[in-house]
C-alpha positions in Angstrom: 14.9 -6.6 -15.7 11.0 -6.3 -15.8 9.7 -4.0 -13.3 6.4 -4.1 -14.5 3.0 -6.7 -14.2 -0.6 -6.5 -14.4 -3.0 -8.3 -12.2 -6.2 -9.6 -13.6 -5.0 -7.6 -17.0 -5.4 -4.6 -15.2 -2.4 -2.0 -13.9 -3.6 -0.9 -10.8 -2.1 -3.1 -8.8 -2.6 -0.9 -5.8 -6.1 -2.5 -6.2 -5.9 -5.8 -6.4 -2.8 -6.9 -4.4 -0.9 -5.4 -1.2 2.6 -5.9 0.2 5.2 -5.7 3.4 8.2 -6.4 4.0 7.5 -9.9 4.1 4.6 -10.9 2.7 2.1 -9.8 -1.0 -1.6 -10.4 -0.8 -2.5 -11.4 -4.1 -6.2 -12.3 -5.2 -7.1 -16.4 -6.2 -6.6 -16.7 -10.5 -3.9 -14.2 -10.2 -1.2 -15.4 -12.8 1.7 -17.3 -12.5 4.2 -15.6 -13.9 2.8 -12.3 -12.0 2.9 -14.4 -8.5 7.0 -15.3 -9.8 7.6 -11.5 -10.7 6.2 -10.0 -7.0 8.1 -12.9 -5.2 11.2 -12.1 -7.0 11.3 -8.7 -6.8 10.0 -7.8 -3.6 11.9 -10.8 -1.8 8.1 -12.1 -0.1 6.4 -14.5 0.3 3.2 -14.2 -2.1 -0.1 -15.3 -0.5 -3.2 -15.8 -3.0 -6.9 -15.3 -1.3 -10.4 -13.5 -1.6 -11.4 -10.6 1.4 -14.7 -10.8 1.9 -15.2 -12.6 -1.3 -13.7 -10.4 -3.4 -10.2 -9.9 -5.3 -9.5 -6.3 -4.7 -7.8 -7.5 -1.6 -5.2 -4.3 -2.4 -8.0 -1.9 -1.4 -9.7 -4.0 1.6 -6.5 -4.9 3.5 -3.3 -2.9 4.7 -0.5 -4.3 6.6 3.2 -4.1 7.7 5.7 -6.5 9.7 3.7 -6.8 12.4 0.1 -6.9 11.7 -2.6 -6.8 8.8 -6.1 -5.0 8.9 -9.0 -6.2 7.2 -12.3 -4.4 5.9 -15.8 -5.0 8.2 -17.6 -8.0 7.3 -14.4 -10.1 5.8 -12.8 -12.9 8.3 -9.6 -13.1 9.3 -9.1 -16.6 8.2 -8.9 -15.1 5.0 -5.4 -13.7 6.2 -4.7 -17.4 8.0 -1.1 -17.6 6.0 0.7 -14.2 6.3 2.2 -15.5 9.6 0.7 -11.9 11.5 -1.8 -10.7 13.6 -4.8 -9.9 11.3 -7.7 -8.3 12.8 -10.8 -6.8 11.5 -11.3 -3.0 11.3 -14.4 -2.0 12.5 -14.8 1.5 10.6 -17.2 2.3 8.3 -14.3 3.5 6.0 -14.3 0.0 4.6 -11.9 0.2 1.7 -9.2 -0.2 4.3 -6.2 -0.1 1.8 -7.5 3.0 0.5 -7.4 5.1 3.5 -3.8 3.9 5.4 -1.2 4.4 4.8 1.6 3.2 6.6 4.9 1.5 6.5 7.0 -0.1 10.2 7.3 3.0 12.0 4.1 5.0 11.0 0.5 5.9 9.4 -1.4 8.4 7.8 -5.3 8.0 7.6 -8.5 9.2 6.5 -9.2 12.7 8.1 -13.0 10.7 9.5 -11.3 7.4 10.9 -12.7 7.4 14.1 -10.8 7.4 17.4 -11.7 3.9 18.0 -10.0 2.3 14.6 -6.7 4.4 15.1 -6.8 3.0 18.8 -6.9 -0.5 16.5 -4.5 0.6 14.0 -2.0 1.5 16.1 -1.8 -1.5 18.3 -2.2 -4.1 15.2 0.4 -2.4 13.2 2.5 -1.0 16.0 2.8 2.7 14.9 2.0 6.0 15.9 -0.8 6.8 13.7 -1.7 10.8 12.1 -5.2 11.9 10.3 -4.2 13.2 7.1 -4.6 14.3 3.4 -2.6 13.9 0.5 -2.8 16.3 -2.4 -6.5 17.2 -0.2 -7.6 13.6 -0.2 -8.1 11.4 2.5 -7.5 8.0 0.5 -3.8 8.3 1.5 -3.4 5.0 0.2 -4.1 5.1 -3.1 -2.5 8.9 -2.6 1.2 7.5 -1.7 2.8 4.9 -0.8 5.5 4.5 2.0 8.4 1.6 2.8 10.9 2.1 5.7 13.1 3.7 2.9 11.1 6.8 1.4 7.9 7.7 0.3 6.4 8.3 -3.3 3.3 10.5 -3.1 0.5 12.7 -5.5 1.8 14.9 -7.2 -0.6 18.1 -5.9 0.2 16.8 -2.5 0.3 20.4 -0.7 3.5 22.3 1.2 1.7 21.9 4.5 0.5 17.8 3.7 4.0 17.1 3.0 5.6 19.2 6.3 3.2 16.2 8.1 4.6 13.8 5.9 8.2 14.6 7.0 6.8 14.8 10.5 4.8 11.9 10.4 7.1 9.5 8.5 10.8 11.3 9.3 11.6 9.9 5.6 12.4 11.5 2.4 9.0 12.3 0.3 9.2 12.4 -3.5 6.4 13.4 -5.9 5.5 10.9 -9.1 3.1 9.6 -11.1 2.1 5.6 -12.5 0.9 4.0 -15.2 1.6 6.7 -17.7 0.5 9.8 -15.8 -2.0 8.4 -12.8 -1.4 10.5 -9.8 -3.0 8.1 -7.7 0.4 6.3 -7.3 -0.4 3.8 -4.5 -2.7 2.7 -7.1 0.0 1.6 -9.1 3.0 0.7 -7.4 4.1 -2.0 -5.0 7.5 -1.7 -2.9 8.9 -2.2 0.1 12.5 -1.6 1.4 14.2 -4.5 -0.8 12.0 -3.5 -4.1 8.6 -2.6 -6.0 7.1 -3.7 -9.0 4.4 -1.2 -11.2 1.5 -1.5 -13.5 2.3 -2.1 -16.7 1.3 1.2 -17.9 4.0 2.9 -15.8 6.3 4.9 -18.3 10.8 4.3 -17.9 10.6 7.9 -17.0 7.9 6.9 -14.0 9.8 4.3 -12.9 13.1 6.4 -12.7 11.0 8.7 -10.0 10.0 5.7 -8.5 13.6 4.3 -7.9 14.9 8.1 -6.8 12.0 8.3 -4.4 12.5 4.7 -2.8 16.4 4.7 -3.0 17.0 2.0 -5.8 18.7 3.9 -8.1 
């Protein structure tokens, strides 16, 4: 069964598209058979739109079941089908996917998202929301990546970043890599609780972490 996809040719898909239990944000000319693949496998409904313009809608949107944040200076009407609040977070962090991450029950951001934005955060996405690093950096999203099941994160992440993991998450944390050694795994992997799809890069032995760390083996 193909696990694997690129969007736009490319296999960072942490990039380009985003995902919940419910729903993937996929950028307009995104293929097909790629579309079929995430709907499939993830069991969502696969929404296709720009963010401000743009298709790296993976790195200026995070969401879960119950809300979606968006970078400053995109419209929410760019969200208007994921059937969810969507609001607009007004930090200067912009690449919004990049520094949350979060799943139904929690989040971990950027150690400089100000108190204003987790006050936002946490009433959008209805979670208790940390500051955090992973493996020293604060683009936790692109560091990890969390479903209600488990959580896959860097590789360097440190004993003390992964005791506020536990903490923060109260899930099992596994280290990995994607796309054929990239450490940055949230920027190649999308999953939720019913399954995940990788870049295309991402080696059977990757995937195997992948499926130990998010309980699909």
């Amino acid at each position: 069964m193909i696990k694997t996809v690129n969007i736009y040719d490319n296999p960072v898909l942490g990039v380009f598209a985003t995902c919940t239990e419910d729903v993937a944000i996929v950028p307009i000319g995104t293929a097909g058979k790629a579309i079929d693949l995430l709907a499939e496998q993830l069991d969502v409904k696969v929404v296709s739109t720009l963010i401000n313009g743009s298709i790296v809608v993976g790195s200026l949107s995070k969401g879960n079941s119950n809300g979606f944040l968006i970078s400053r200076n995109a419209n929410v009407s760019d969200l208007k089908d994921v059937e969810v609040p969507v609001e607009v977070l007004p930090d200067m962090l912009t690449a919004v996917g990049n520094v949350i991450l979060a799943n139904d029950t929690a989040a971990l951001v950027h150690p400089e998202m100000t108190d204003s934005s987790i006050e936002v955060i946490s009433r959008v996405l209805g979670v208790d929301v940390h500051r955090g690093t992973i493996a020293g950096l604060g683009t936790v999203g692109m560091a990890g990546v969390a479903t209600n099941r488990g959580l896959l994160v860097h590789p360097m992440v440190t004993p003390d970043e992964l005791s506020v993991l536990e903490d923060v998450f109260a899930l099992p944390i596994e280290v990995g890599t994607t796309n054929y050694g990239s450490q940055a795994v949230g920027s190649g992997l999308l999953a939720n609780s019913k399954g995940y799809v990788a870049g295309s890069n991402t080696t059977g032995h990757e995937l195997g972490r992948v499926e130990d760390a998010l309980f699909f083996a």
